[in-house]
NUDOGU-487499 format. One line per field, with one value per residue (C-alpha): chain; x, y, z. Coordinates in steps of 0.05 Angstrom, whole numbers, m for minus. Example, Ala and Ser with C-alpha at 12.3 -4.5 7.8 and 13.67 -1.06 7.14 Angstrom:
kette	A, A
px	246, 273
py	m90, m21
pz	156, 143
// end
This chain:
kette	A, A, A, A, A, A, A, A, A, A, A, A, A, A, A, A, A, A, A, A, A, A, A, A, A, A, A, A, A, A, A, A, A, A, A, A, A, A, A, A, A, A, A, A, A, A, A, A, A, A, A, A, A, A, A, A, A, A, A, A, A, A, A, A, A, A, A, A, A, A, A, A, A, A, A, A, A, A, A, A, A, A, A, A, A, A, A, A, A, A, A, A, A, A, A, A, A, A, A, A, A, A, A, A, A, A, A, A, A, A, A, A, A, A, A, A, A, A, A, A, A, A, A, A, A, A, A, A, A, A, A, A, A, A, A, A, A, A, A, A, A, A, A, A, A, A, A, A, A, A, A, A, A, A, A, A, A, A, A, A, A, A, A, A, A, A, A, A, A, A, A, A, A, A, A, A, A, A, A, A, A, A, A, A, A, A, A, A, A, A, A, A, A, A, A, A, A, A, A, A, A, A, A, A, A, A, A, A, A, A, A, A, A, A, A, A, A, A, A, A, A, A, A, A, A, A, A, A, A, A, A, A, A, A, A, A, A, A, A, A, A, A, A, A, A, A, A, A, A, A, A, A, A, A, A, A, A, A, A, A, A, A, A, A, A, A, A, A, A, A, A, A, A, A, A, A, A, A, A, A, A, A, A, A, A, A, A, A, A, A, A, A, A, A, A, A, A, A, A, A, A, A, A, A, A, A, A, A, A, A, A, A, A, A, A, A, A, A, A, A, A, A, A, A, A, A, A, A, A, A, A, A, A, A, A, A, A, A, A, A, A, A, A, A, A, A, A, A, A, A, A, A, A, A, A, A, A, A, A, A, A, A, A, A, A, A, A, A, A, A, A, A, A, A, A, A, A, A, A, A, A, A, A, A, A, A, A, A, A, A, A, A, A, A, A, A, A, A, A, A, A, A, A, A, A, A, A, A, A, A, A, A, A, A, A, A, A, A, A, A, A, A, A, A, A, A, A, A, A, A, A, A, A, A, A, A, A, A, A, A, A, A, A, A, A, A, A, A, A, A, A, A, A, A, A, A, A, A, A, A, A, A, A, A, A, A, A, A, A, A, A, A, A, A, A, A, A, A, A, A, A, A, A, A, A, A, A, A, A, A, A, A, A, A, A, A, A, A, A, A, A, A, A, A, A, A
px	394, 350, 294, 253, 274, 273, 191, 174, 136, 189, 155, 165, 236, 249, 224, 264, 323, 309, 313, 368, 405, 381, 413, 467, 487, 464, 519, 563, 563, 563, 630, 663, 638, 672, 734, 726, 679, 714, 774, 741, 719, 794, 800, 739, 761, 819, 800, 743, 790, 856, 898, 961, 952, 990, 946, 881, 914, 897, 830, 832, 893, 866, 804, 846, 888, 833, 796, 858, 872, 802, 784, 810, 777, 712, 719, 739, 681, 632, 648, 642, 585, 543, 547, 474, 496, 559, 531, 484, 527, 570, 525, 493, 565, 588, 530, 538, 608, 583, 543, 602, 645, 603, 594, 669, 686, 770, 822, 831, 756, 755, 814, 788, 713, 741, 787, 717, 685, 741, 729, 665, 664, 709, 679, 621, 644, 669, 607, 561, 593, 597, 509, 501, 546, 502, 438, 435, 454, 519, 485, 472, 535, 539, 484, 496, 566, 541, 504, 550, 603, 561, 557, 643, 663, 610, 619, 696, 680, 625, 653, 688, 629, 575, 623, 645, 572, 557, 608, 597, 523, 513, 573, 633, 588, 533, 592, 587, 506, 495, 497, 454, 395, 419, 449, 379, 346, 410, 405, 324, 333, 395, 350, 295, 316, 386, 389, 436, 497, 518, 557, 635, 640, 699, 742, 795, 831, 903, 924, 988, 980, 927, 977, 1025, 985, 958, 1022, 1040, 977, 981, 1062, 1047, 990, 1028, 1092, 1046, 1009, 1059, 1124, 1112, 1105, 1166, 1207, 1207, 1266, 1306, 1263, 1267, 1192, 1180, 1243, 1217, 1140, 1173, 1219, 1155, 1118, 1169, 1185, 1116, 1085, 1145, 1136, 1056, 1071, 1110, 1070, 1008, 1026, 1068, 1015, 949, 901, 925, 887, 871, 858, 914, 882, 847, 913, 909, 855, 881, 825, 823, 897, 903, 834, 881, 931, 884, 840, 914, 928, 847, 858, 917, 887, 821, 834, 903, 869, 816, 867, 912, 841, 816, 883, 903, 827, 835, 905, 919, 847, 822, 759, 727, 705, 631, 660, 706, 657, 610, 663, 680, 603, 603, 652, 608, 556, 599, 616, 543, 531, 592, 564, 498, 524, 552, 486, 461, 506, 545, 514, 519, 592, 660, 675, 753, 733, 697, 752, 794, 752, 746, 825, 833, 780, 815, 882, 858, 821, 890, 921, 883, 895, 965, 946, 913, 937, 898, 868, 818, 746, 698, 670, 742, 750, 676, 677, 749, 728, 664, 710, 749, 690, 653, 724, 726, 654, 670, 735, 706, 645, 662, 741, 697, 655, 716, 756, 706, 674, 715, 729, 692, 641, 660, 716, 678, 668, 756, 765, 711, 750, 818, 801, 777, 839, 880, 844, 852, 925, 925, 894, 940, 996, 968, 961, 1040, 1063, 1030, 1046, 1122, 1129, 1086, 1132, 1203, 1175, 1156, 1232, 1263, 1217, 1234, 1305, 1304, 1256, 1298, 1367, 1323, 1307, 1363, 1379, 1387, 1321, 1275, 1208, 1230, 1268, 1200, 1161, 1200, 1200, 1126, 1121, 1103, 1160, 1213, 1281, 1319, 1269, 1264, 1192, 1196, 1242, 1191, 1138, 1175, 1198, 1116, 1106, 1156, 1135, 1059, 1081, 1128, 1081, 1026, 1075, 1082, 1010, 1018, 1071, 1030, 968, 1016, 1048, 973, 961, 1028, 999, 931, 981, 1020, 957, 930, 968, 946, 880, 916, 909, 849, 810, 734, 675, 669, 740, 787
py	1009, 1006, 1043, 994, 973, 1052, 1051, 983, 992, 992, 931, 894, 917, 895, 823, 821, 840, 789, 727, 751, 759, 691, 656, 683, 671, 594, 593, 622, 582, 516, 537, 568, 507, 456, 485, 456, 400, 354, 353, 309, 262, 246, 180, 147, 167, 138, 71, 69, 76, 47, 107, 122, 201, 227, 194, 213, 299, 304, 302, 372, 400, 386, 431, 485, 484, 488, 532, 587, 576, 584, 637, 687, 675, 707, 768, 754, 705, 740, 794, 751, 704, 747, 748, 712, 666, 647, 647, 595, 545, 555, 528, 481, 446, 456, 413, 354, 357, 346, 294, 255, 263, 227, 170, 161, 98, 107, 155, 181, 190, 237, 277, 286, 307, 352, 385, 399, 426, 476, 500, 506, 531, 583, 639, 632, 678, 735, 733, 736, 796, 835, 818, 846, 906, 920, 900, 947, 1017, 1041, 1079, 1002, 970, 956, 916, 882, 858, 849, 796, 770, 756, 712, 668, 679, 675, 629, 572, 556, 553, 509, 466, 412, 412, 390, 352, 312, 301, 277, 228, 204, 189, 183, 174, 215, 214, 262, 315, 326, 302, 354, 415, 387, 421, 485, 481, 469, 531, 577, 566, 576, 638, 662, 637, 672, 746, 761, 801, 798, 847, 870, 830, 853, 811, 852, 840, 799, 736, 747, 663, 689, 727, 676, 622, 664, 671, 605, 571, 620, 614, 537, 530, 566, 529, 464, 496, 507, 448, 402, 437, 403, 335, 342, 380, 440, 466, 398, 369, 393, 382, 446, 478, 475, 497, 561, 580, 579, 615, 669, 674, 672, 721, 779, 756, 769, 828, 864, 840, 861, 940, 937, 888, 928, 882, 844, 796, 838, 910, 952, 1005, 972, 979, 1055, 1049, 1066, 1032, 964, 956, 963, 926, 865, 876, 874, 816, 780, 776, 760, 703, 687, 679, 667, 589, 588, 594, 553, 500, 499, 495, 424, 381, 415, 396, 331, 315, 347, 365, 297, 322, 274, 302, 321, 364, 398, 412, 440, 481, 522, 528, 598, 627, 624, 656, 713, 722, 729, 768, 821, 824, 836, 894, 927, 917, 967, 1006, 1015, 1089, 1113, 1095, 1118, 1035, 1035, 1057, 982, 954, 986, 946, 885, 885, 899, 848, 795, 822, 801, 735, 712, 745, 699, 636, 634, 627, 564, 502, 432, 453, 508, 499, 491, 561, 594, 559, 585, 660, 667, 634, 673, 737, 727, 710, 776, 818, 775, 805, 866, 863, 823, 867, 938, 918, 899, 966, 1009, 965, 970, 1037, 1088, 1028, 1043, 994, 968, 927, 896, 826, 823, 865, 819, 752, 782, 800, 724, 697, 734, 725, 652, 646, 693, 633, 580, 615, 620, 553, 529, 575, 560, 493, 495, 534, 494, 437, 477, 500, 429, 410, 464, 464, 391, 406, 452, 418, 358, 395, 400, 329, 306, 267, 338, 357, 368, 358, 298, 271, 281, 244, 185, 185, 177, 128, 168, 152, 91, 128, 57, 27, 43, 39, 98, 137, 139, 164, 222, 231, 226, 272, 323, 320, 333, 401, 427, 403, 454, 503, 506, 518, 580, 610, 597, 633, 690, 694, 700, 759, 793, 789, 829, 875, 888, 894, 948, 1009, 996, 1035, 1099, 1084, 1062, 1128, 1144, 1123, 1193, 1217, 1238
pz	m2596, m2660, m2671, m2659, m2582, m2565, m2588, m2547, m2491, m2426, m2395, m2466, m2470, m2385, m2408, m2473, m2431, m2380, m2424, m2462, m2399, m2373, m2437, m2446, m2368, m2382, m2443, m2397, m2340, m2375, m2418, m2340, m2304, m2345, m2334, m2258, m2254, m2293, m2254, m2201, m2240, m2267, m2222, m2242, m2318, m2308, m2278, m2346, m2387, m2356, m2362, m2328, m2292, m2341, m2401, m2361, m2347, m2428, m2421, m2380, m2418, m2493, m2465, m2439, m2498, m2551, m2521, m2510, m2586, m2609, m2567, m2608, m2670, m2638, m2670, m2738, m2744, m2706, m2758, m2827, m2801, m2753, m2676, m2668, m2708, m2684, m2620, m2640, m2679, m2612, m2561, m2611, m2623, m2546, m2528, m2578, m2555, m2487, m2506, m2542, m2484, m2436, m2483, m2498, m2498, m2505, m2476, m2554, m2561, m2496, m2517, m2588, m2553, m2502, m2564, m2599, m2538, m2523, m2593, m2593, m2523, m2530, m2559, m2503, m2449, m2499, m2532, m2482, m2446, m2516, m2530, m2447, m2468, m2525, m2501, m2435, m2439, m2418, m2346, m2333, m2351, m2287, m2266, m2335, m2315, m2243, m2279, m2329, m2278, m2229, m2283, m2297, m2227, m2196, m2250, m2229, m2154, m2153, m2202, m2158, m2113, m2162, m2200, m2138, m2127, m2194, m2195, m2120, m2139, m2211, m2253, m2275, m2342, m2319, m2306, m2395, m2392, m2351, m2396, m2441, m2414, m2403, m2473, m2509, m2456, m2480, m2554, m2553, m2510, m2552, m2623, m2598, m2570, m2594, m2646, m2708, m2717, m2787, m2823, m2847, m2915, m2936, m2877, m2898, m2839, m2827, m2827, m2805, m2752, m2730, m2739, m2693, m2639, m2638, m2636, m2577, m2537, m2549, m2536, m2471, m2449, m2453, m2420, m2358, m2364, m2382, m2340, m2268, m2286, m2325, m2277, m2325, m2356, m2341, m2398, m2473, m2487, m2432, m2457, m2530, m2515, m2476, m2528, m2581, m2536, m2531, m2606, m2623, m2575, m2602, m2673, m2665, m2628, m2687, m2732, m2712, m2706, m2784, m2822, m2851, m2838, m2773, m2746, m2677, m2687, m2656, m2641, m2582, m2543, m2539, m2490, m2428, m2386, m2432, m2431, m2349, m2352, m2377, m2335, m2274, m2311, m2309, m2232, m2216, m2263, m2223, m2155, m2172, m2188, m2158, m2092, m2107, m2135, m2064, m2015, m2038, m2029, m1968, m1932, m1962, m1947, m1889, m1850, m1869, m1906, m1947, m2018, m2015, m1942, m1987, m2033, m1984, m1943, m2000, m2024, m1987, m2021, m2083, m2050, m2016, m2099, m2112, m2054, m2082, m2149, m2130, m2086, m2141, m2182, m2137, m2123, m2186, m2214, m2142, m2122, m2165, m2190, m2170, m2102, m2098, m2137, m2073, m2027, m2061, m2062, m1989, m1969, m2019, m1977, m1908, m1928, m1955, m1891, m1839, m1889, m1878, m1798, m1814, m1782, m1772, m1715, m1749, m1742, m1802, m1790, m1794, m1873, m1887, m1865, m1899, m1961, m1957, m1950, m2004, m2055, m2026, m2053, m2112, m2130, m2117, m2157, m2218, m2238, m2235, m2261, m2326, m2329, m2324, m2384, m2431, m2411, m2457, m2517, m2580, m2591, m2655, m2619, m2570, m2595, m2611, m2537, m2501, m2529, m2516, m2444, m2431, m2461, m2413, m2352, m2372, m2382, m2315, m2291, m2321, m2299, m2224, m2219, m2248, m2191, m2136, m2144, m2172, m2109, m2060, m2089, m2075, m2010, m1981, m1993, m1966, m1900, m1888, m1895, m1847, m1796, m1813, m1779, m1715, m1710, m1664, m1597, m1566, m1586, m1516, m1547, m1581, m1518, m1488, m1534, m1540, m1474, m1464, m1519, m1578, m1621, m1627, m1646, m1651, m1707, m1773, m1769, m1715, m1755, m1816, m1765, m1746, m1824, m1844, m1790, m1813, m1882, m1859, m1829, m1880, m1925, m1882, m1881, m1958, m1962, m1922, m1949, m2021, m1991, m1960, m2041, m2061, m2009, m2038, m2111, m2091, m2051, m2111, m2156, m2119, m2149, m2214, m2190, m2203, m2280, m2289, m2315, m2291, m2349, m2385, m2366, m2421
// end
């Protein structure tokens, strides 16, 4: 802190604390929560602009792409142009962007839009965590993060709900108009009480190693994006994205630790705590929105929710996130941080444990309290994971370390979501092949049920009955075993505690 915050009165200093807190969360949650809410609104897009599903999936992956690419530029700008100011000309241009995209009148408009609000979007979240870092002291980290990550973690999970409820009563247009107000209150609040870092005019932008990692981070990206529709490695568009990924990724690698001015600074990675910090920031990406990507189809599908139920169903699980972070608010001087990283893990462990009991005949209040389980670990997990990764880093890398922790919980993320559903996909045919072998003439329970009438085993239209039926259930079954691989990842997450290092051990 300057000089001048240590004089200010405490009370003056609280309420300067406050707002910056308050608008930098706002930046946050608008950049997290279009990751989610427009995904909802896809049909009615498509009809608007008669697009096929596959035309209509580029308005979410040209978002997820730009933003991934961009992302890593934080730093390096943040550094040449100031990080008040970047942070400005970010949520200024964010919510234009917003702006265009609801008025888009063509599929190519949209695209182009939601390309320009990835870019501008992308350096939000890093950003934001590096001004809390800096603005609280480090005995309140904490509390800061504790802050910081309701916005993170909250934004994803009520995205479908308020975006379904946008679109059910407004239009799929007010999912963009939307952050239009909470854009203008951020860039006031941000305008207003942020203050301006020092700016590195000497510091020189490695294109190349930019170029690298751009074409890695965009290759993969569009190999998980891109790989189910296409069957994956049975097309050569997937087969080309992965081997650019690959290539890319090792050529950044080496030459980040042999160039002298590489465009990340390597000596980030000899942080213990920031480089298992990653590694742990990985797997939450991976079943944070994994999970949340498997709950909606399966109530829709195969509960028979309709969309707003959905939405309000998994409500709770937000607020079990909120109700986690704001533990650790409290509690985070008192307690050692991995021991509620522990605990988060564990309760994460047994929420995904009674998911793969669930069947169709599970009450509403047995998807609530699991949901609200698994949010409450998630909180847990999500705030004090942050403290520890950043606690022994020296400050002067925070802006490149904030961006580069985003980036991988993202691609954690990305990643999460092409697995569970290549494998939900391979399980669902390999169930019904094997419930298809018991399907016979010497099968009791089907004797019995044609028997009473149920089913018509000399028609064709009886045969598809008991094939629909069959599908349902493996179909249920995949879901499980999905939610059971989900509960495996946390399991296998868990030693990684060992490595993390307590804030002010050496």
């Amino acid at each position: 802190m300057s000089s001048h915050v240590e004089t200010m009165p405490a009370d003056n200093q609280g309420s300067k604390r406050l707002f910056i807190t308050l608008s930098v969360m706002l930046a946050t949650i608008i950049q997290v929560l279009d990751t989610t809410i427009a995904n909802v609104a896809l049909p009615h897009m498509r009809g608007t602009m008669s697009a096929t599903q596959d035309q209509i999936s580029w308005v979410l992956t040209s978002y997820i792409v730009a933003s991934a690419i961009a992302m890593p530029l934080t730093g390096f700008v943040a550094a040449r142009i100031g990080r008040k100011r970047l942070f400005l000309y970010s949520v200024l241009g964010f919510t234009l962007a917003s702006v265009l995209c609801g008025a888009a009148q063509s599929l190519e408009q949209i695209i182009l839009f939601r390309i320009l609000q990835g870019i501008f979007g992308a350096s939000l979240v890093p950003l934001s965590q590096s001004v809390l870092l800096d603005t609280y002291p480090t005995e309140q980290h904490g509390s800061a993060m504790a802050m910081w990550g309701m916005g993170v973690m909250v934004g994803p999970i009520l995205g479908p709900s308020l975006g379904g409820w946008l679109t059910e009563y407004y239009n799929w247009r007010w999912v963009f108009y939307i952050n239009v107000p909470f854009g203008i209150m951020a860039w006031l609040g941000i305008a207003a009480y942020v203050k301006e870092t020092k700016i590195d005019a000497e510091r020189r932008f490695d294109m190349f190693g930019f170029t690298l990692l751009g074409l890695a981070i965009g290759s993969l990206q569009m190999f998980l994006d891109r790989g189910e529709s296409l069957n994956w490695f049975s097309s050569l568009e997937v087969i080309i994205e992965a081997s650019l990924a690959v290539v890319a990724f090792y050529m950044f690698a080496v030459h980040m630790f042999t160039h002298k001015a590489p465009f990340l600074e390597p000596m980030m990675f000899k942080d213990r705590n920031y480089i298992v910090g990653l590694l742990f920031g990985f797997m939450i990406g991976v079943i944070l929105l994994a999970t949340m990507a498997l709950l909606p189809p399966f109530l829709q599908n195969y509960m028979g929710y309709p969309v707003l139920d959905v939405g309000l169903l998994l409500t709770p699980r937000g607020f079990g996130t909120m109700t986690g972070m704001m533990i650790v608010g409290r509690v985070a001087r008192k307690v050692d941080l991995r021991y509620l990283v522990a605990t988060g893990l564990i309760l994460m462990i047994i929420s995904l444990w009674q998911m793969t009991k669930f069947s169709v005949d599970i009450t509403r209040w047995e998807i609530i309290w699991t949901g609200v389980v698994q949010g409450l670990g998630l909180g847990l997990v999500f705030v004090p994971l942050s403290t520890l990764s950043f606690s022994t880093l020296a400050p002067r890398y925070r802006n490149e370390a904030t961006a580069l922790y985003s980036l991988v919980r993202n691609i954690g993320s990305s990643i999460g979501i092409s697995v569970v559903t290549t494998y939900l996909s391979h399980r669902v045919q390999i169930n019904h092949s094997v419930y298809a072998e018991h399907i016979t003439p010497f099968n009791s329970a089907l004797q019995d049920a044609v028997q009473k009438g149920a089913y018509d085993i000399s028609s064709s239209v009886g045969l598809t009955t008991i094939n629909n039926v069959v599908t349902k259930q493996a179909a249920i079954f995949g879901y499980l075993q999905d939610f059971r691989l989900m509960m495996y990842v946390c399991i296998f997450t868990l030693p990684l505690l060992v490595l993390l290092r307590k804030p002010g051990a050496r």
